[in-house]
N, C-alpha and C positions, 0 to 999 in steps of 0.2 A: 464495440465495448471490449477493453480487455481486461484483462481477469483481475487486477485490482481493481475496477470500475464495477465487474462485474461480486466481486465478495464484498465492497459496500455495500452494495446495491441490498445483497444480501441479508447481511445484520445489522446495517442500517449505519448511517454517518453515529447519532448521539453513541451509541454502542461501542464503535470501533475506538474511536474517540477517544473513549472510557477506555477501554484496553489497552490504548498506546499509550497514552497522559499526553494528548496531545488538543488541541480544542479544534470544535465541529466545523469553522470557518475551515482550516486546511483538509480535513479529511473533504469538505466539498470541495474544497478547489482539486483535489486528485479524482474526484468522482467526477465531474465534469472536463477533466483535463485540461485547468489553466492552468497546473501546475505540477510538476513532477517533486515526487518525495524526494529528500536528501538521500544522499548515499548509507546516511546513518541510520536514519528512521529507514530507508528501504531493509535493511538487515533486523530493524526491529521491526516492522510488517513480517517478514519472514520466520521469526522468531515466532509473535503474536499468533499466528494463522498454523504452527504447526508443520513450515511449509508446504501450505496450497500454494503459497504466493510467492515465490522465490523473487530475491532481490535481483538473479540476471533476468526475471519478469519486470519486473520496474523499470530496472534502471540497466538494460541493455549494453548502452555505452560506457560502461564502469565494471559490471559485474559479469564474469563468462559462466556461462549456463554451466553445468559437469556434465560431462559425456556419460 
C-alpha cells in the first residue's frame, strides 16, 4: 500500500472526495490503484493533506522529491 492508498484508507474515500471536489469513483480508483491522479490533482492532494502526501509520492515520474 502506498501512502496515498494508505491516507484514504485513512479518512475514508467519501471524505477525501469532499476535500478535493473531486467524486468518490476517482478517489477509489487511486485507493485500489487502477489509476493514478493527474499531475494537477497530484499538487492538490498535496496541498489538501498539508503535505503528508507529496506529489513526488504520487506521481514519481513527473514530480522530483526535494532533497
Amino acid at each position: 500500500m502506498n501512502i496515498l492508498q494508505t491516507h484514504i484508507a485513512t479518512v475514508g474515500v467519501s471524505a477525501f472526495a469532499a476535500q478535493l471536489g473531486c467524486s468518490k469513483q476517482l478517489v477509489s480508483h487511486w485507493r485500489v490503484g487502477r489509476q493514478a491522479p493527474s499531475p494537477k490533482m497530484a499538487r492538490r492532494i498535496e496541498d489538501a493533506t498539508g503535505g503528508k502526501v507529496r506529489a513526488s509520492d504520487i506521481r514519481p515520474d513527473i514530480f522530483i522529491a526535494a532533497a
